[in-house]
C-alpha positions as a Python dict, from the first residue, in 0.01 Angstrom:
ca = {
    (1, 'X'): (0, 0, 0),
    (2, 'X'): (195, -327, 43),
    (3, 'X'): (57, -629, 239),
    (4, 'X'): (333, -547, 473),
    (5, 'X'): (226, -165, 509),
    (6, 'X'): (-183, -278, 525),
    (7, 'X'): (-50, -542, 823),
    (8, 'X'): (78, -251, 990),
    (9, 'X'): (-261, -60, 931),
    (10, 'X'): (-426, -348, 1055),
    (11, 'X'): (-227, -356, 1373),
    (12, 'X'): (-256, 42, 1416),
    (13, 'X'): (-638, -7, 1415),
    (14, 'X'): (-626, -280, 1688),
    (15, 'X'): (-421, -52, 1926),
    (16, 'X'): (-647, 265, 1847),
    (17, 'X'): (-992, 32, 1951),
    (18, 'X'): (-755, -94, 2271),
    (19, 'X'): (-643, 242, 2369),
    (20, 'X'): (-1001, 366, 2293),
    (21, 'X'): (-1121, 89, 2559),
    (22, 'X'): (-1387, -36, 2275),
    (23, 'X'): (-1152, -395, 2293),
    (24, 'X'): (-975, -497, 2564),
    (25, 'X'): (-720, -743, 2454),
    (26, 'X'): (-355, -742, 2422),
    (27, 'X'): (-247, -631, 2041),
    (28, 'X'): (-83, -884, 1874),
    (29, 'X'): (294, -871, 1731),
    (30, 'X'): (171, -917, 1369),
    (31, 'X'): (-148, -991, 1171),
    (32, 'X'): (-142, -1169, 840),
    (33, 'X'): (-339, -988, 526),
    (34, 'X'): (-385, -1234, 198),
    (35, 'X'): (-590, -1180, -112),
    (36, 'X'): (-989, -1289, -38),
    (37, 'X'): (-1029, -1628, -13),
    (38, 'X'): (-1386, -1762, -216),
    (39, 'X'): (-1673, -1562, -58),
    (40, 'X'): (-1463, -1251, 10),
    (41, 'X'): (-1416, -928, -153),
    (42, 'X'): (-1203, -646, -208),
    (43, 'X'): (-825, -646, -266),
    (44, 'X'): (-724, -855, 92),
    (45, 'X'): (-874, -991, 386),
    (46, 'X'): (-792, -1099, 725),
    (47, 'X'): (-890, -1293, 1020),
    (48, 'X'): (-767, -1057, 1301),
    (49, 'X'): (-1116, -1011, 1422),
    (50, 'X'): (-1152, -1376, 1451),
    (51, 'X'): (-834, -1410, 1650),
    (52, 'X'): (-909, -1156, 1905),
    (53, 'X'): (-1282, -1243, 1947),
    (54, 'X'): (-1215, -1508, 2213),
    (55, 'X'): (-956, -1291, 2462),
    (56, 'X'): (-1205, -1014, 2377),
    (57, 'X'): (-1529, -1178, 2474),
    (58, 'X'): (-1712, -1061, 2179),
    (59, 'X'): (-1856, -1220, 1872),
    (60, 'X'): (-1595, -1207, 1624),
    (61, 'X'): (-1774, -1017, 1353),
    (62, 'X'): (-1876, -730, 1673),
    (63, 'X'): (-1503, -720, 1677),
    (64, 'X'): (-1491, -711, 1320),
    (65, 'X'): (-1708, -397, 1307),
    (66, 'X'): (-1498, -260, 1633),
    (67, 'X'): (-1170, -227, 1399),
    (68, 'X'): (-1413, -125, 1061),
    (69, 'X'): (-1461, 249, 1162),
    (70, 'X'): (-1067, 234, 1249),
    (71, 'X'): (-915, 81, 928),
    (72, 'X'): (-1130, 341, 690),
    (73, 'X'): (-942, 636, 898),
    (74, 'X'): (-636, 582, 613),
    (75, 'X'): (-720, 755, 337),
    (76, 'X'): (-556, 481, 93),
    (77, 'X'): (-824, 227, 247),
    (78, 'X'): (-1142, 277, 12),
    (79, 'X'): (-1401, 16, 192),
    (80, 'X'): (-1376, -208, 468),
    (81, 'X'): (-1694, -507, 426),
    (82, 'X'): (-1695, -816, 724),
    (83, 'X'): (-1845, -1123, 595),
    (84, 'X'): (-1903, -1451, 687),
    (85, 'X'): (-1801, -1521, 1066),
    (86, 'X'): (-1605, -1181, 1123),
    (87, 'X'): (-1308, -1170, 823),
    (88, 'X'): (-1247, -779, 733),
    (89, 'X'): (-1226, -747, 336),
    (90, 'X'): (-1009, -457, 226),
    (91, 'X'): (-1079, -271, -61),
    (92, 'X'): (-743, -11, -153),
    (93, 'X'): (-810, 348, -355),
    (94, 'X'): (-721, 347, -682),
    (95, 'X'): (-384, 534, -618),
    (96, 'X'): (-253, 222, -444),
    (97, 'X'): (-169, 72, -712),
    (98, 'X'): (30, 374, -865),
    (99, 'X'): (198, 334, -556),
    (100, 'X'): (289, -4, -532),
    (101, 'X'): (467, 61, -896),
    (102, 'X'): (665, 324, -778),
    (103, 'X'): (786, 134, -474),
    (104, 'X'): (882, -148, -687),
    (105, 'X'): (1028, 75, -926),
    (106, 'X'): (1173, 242, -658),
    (107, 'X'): (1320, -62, -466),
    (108, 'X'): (1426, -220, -815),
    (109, 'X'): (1592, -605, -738),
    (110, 'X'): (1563, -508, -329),
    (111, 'X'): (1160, -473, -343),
    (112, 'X'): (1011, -707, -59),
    (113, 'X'): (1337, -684, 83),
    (114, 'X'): (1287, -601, 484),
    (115, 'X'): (1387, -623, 828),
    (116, 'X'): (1170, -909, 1015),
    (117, 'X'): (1480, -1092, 1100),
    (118, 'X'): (1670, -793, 1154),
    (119, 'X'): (2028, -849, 1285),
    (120, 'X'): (1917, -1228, 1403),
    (121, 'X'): (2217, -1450, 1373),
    (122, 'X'): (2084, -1802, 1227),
    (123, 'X'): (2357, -2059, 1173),
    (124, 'X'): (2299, -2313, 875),
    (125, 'X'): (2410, -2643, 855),
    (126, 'X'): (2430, -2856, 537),
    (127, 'X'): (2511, -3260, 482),
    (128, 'X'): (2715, -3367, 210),
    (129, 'X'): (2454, -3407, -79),
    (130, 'X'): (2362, -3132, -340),
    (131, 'X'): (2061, -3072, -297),
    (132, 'X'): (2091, -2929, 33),
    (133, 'X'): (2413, -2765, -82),
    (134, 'X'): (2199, -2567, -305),
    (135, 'X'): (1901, -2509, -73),
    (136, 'X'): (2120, -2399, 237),
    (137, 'X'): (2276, -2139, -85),
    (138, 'X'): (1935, -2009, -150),
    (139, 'X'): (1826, -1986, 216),
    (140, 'X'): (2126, -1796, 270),
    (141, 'X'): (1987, -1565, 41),
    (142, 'X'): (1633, -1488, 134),
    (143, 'X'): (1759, -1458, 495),
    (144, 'X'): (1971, -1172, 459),
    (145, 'X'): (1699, -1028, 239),
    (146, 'X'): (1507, -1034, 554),
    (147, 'X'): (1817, -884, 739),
    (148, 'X'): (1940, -1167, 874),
    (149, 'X'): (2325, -1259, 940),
    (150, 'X'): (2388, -1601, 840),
    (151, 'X'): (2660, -1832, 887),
    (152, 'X'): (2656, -2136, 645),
    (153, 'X'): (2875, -2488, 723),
    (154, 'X'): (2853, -2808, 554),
    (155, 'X'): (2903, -3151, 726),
    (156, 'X'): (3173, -3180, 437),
    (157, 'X'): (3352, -2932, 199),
    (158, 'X'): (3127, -2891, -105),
    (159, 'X'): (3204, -3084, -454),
    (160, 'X'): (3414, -2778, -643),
    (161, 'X'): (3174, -2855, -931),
    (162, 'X'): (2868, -2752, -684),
    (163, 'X'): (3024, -2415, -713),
    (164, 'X'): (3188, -2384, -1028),
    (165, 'X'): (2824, -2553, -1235),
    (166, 'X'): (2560, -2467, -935),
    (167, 'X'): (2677, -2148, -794),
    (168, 'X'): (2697, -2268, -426),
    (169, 'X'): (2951, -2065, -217),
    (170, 'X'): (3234, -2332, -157),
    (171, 'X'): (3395, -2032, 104),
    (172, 'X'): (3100, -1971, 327),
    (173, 'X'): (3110, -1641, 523),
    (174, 'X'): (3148, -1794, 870),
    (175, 'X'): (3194, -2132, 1048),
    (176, 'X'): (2945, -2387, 1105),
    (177, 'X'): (3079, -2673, 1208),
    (178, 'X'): (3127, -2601, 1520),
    (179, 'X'): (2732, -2606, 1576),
    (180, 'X'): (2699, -3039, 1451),
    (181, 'X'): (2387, -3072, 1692),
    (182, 'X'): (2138, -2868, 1508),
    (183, 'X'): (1858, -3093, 1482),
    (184, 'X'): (1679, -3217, 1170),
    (185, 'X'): (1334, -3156, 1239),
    (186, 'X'): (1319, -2803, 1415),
    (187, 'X'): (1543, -2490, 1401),
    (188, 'X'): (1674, -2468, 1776),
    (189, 'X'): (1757, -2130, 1922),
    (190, 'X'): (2062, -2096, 2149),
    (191, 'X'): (2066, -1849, 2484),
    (192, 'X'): (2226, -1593, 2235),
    (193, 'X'): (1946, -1599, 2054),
    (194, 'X'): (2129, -1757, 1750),
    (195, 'X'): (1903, -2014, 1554),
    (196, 'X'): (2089, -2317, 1469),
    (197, 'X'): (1897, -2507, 1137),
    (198, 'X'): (1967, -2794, 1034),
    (199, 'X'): (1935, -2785, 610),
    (200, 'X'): (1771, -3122, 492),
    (201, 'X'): (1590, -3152, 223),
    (202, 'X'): (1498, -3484, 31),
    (203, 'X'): (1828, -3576, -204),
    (204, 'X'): (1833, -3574, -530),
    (205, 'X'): (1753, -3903, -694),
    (206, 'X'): (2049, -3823, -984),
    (207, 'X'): (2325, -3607, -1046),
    (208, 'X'): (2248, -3257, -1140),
    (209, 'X'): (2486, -3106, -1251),
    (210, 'X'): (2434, -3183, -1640),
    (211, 'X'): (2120, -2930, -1670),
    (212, 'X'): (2335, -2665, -1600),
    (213, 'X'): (2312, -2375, -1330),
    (214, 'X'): (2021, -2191, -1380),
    (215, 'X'): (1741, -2569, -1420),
    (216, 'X'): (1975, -2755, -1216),
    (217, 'X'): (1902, -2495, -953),
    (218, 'X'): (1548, -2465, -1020),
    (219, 'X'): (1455, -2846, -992),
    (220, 'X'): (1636, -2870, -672),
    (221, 'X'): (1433, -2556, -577),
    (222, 'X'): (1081, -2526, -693),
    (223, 'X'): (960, -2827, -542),
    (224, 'X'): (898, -2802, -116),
    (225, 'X'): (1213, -2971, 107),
    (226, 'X'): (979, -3282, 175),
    (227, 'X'): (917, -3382, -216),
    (228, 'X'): (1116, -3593, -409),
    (229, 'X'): (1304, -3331, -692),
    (230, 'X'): (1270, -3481, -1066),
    (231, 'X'): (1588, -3418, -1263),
    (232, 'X'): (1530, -3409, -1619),
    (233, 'X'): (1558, -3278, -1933),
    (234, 'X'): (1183, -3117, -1868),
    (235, 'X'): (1373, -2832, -1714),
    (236, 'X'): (1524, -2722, -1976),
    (237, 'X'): (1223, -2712, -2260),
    (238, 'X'): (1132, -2362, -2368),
    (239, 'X'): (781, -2474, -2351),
    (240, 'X'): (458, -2339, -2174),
    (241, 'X'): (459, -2681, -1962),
    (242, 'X'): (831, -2603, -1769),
    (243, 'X'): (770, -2320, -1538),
    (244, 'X'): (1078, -2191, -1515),
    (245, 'X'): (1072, -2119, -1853),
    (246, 'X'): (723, -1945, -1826),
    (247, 'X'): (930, -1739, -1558),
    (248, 'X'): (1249, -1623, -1746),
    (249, 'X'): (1036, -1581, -2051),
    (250, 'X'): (744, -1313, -1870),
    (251, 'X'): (1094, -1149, -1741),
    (252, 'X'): (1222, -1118, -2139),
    (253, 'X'): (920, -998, -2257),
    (254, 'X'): (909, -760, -2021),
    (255, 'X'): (1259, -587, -2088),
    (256, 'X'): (1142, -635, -2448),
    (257, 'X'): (854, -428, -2433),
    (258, 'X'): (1093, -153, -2246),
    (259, 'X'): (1329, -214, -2603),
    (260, 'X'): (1008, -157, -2770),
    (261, 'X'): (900, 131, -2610),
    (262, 'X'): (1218, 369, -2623),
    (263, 'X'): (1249, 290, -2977),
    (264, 'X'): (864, 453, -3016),
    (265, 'X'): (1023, 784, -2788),
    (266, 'X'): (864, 672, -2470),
    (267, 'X'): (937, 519, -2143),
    (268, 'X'): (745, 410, -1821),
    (269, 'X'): (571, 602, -1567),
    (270, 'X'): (374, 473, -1294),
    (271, 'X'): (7, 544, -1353),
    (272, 'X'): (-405, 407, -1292),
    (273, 'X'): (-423, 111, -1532),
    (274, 'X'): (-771, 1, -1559),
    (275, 'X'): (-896, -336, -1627),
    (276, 'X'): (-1002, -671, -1465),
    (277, 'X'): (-678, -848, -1655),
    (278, 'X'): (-439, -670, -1456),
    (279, 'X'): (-584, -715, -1096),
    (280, 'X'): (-426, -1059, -1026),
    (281, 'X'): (-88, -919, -1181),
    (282, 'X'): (-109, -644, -888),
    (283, 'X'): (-188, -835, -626),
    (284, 'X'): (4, -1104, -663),
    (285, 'X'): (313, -777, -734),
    (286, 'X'): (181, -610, -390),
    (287, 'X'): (250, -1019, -240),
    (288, 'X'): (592, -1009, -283),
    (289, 'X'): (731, -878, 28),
    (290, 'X'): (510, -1105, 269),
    (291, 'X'): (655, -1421, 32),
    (292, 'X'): (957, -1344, 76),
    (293, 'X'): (926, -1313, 499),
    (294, 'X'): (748, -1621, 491),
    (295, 'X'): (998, -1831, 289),
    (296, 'X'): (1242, -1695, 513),
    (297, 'X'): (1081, -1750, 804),
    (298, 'X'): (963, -2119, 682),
    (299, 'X'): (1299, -2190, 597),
    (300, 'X'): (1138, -2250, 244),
    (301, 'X'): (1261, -2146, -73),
    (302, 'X'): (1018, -2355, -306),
    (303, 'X'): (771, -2079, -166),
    (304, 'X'): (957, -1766, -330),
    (305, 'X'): (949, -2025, -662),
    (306, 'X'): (590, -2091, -657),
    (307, 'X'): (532, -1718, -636),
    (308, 'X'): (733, -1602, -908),
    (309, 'X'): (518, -1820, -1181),
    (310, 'X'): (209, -1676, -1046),
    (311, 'X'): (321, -1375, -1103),
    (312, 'X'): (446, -1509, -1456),
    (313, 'X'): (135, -1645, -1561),
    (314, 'X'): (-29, -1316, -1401),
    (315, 'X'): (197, -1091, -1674),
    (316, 'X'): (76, -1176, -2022),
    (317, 'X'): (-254, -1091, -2026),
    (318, 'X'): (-118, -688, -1934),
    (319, 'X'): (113, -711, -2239),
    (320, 'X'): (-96, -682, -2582),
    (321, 'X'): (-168, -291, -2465),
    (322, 'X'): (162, -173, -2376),
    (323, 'X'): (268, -56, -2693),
    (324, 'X'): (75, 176, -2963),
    (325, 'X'): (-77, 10, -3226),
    (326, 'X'): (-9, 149, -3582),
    (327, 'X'): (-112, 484, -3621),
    (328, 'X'): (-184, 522, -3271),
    (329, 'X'): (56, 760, -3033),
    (330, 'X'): (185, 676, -2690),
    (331, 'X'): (-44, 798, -2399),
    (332, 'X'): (-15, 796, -2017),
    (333, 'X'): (-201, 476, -1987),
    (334, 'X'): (45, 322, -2216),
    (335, 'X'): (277, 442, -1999),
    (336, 'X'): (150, 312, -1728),
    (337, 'X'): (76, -15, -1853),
    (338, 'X'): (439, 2, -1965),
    (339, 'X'): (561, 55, -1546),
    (340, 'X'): (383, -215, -1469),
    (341, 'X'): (477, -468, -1688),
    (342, 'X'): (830, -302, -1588),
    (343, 'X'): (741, -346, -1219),
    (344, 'X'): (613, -707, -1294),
    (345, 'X'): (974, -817, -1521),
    (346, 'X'): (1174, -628, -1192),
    (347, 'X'): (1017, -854, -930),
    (348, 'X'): (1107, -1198, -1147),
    (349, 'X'): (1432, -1048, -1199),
    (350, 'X'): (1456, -976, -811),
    (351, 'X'): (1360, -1320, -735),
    (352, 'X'): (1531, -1531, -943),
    (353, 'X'): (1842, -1349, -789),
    (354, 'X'): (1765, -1457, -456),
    (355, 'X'): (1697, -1827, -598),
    (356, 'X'): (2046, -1816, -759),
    (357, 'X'): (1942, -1822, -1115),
    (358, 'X'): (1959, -1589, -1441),
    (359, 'X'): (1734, -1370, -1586),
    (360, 'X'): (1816, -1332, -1888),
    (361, 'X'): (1667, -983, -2147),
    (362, 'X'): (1701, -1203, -2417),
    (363, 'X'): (1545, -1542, -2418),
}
C-alpha cells in the first residue's frame, strides 16, 4: 500500500463513520499520511482525527478511536494504535511491502507518477537568468508527472548553451509570454482555471555551465528556490560528502548487483525481506508518490532532490545480502532482496529523469 493508496483508506474510513452517523462532519478532499514522527509507531501516522475533532465536537483522540475500528476493516492494515493527543499510527501486513515492489517494478521510471493535477493547465513564466531557466525545465517536468499541461515562456529566449550544456528546452511547447503579469510571490489562477506562476528562484552567483549538465543541474536544483545555489567544483567529487554522487552511485550499484545476479542464473522477484536495515529503505520507496505531488504542488523541485538521497543513503545497508556468498545458492529471499534493491535503483533512476539529469549503470 502506497501513502497515496493508505490516504485514500484514510478518507474511506472518514466517510464510512459519517455515513454511519458516529461523526458528523464534512469529509475532507485529502488527508496527509507521513512516516511516525518521535513518539509514534507503526509504518505512518496521521493527524486526521485531530483535524476533524473541532467541526466534530469531540475530543480528538474519541475521534481517533471513531475511525480505528474503520481503518482495520482493510485487510492490508495490520494495527491501528492512537497516541498522544489523537494521531492514528498505521501499522501495514507484511505483504505490503511485496506489494509496493511490484508496483514499482511494475510502474518502472512512471512510479509516483499520478493524476492530482489532472488536465490543469498551469502556465510558467521564466526571467532571463539560468537558474530559473533550469528550474521552470524541471517544474515542467514533475507537473506533467502529476498530469498537468504546462506551457513554459521565458521573459527572453534562452542562452542556446542553456540547452545545448543544461538541457533546458529552448522550443517550449506553448506560449507564455502572453501571460507577463504572473506575479512573483503567488501562483494566480485565471477564470479558466489556468494557474499562471511566476518561476523565480534566487540566481546563480556564477556561471554554470562549466560543471556540465548533469552537477550544473543539480546545484541549481537541490537547494530550495529561496537559498543562495553554490557553484563549485564540490559537485562534481565522487565522494561520500557530494550528494549527488551518493545518488547516481546507490543507482550503479544497484544495476550492478542486477549484472551480478544474472551472471549467478538468477534474477529478481518481489518477496518478504526481513530485517530492521531495510525498513527506512521501504518507507522512504512507499514516499515517493506523495513527494512527487507535493513538489509539484509546492512548485518545488529541491523537494524531489532531497528525497532521492534519502532514499540513497537508505540503499546500502540492503546491499551486502543480495548476492550468495561463496558456496552458498540463490534463494527467494535473495531474490527478494535483489527486487528491492531493483525497486530502490528504479525510483533514483525515475527521479533523476524528472530532475533532468543522468543515471548512469556504470559509475
Amino acid at each position: 500500500m502506497t501513502p497515496v493508496e493508505l490516504s485514500r483508506t484514510v478518507l474511506h474510513a472518514v466517510r464510512r463513520a459519517v455515513d454511519e452517523g458516529e461523526l458528523r462532519v464534512t469529509v475532507p478532499e485529502r488527508v496527509v499520511v507521513a512516516p511516525p514522527r518521535p513518539g509514534g509507531c507503526g509504518d505512518y501516522a496521521t493527524n486526521v482525527a485531530l483535524r476533524l475533532a473541532r467541526p466534530a465536537g469531540e475530543p480528538a483522540r474519541r475521534v481517533a478511536e471513531i475511525l480505528r475500528p474503520h481503518l482495520l476493516r482493510d485487510g492490508r492494515i495490520a494495527e491501528v494504535v492512537v497516541t498522544g493527543p489523537g494521531f492514528l499510527n498505521i501499522s501495514l501486513r507484511s505483504a505490503a511491502p511485496v506489494a509496493l515492489v511490484q508496483e514499482i517494478l511494475r510502474c518502472g521510471s512512471r512510479y509516483g507518477h499520478g493524476d492530482s493535477l489532472g488536465g490543469r493547465l498551469v502556465r510558467l513564466r521564466a526571467p532571463h537568468e539560468v537558474r530559473a531557466a533550469v528550474h521552470a525545465d524541471a517544474l515542467g517536468r514533475i507537473l506533467r508527472s502529476q498530469g498537468a499541461v504546462v506551457r513554459t515562456g521565458h521573459d527572453r529566449p534562452p542562452e542556446e548553451a542553456w540547452g545545448t550544456v543544461l538541457g533546458v528546452d529552448l522550443h517550449p511547447d506553448g506560449p507564455g509570454d502572453d501571460h507577463p503579469d504572473a506575479t512573483d510571490a503567488t501562483d494566480a489562477t485565471d477564470a479558466t482555471g489556468a494557474t499562471d506562476v511566476r518561476v523565480r528562484p534566487v540566481p546563480a552567483p556564477v556561471d554554470p555551465l562549466p560543471l556540465g549538465r548533469d552537477a550544473a543541474r543539480w546545484a541549481l536544483l537541490h537547494p530550495a528556490p529561496h537559498d543562495r545555489p553554490r557553484i563549485g567544483a564540490e559537485h562534481l567529487v565522487q565522494r561520500e560528502d557530494n550528494p549527488l554522487f551518493r545518488v547516481r552511485y546507490a543507482h550503479a550499484r544497484t544495476r550492478a548487483l542486477l549484472r551480478n545476479a544474472a551472471d549467478l542464473g538468477f534474477a529478481p522477484e518481489p518477496g518478504p525481506v526481513t530485517g530492521t536495515d531495510v525498513q527506512p529503505l521501504l518507507r522512504a520507496l512507499a514516499d515517493h508518490p506523495r513527494v512527487l505531488a507535493a513538489a509539484a504542488a509546492h512548485r518545488a523541485p529541491d523537494r524531489l532532490a532531497r528525497h532521492l538521497v534519502a532514499v540513497a543513503d537508505a540503499t546500502p545497508p540492503l546491499l551486502p545480502a543480495v548476492l550468495p556468498v561463496g558456496e552458498e545458492k540463490p534463494s527467494a529471499a535473495h531474490r527478494a532482496r535483489l527486487a528491492l534493491a531493483d525497486a530502490a535503483g528504479t525510483v533514483l533512476a525515475g527521479g533523476l529523469s524528472l530532475l533532468g539529469i543522468d543515471a548512469p549503470d556504470h559509475l
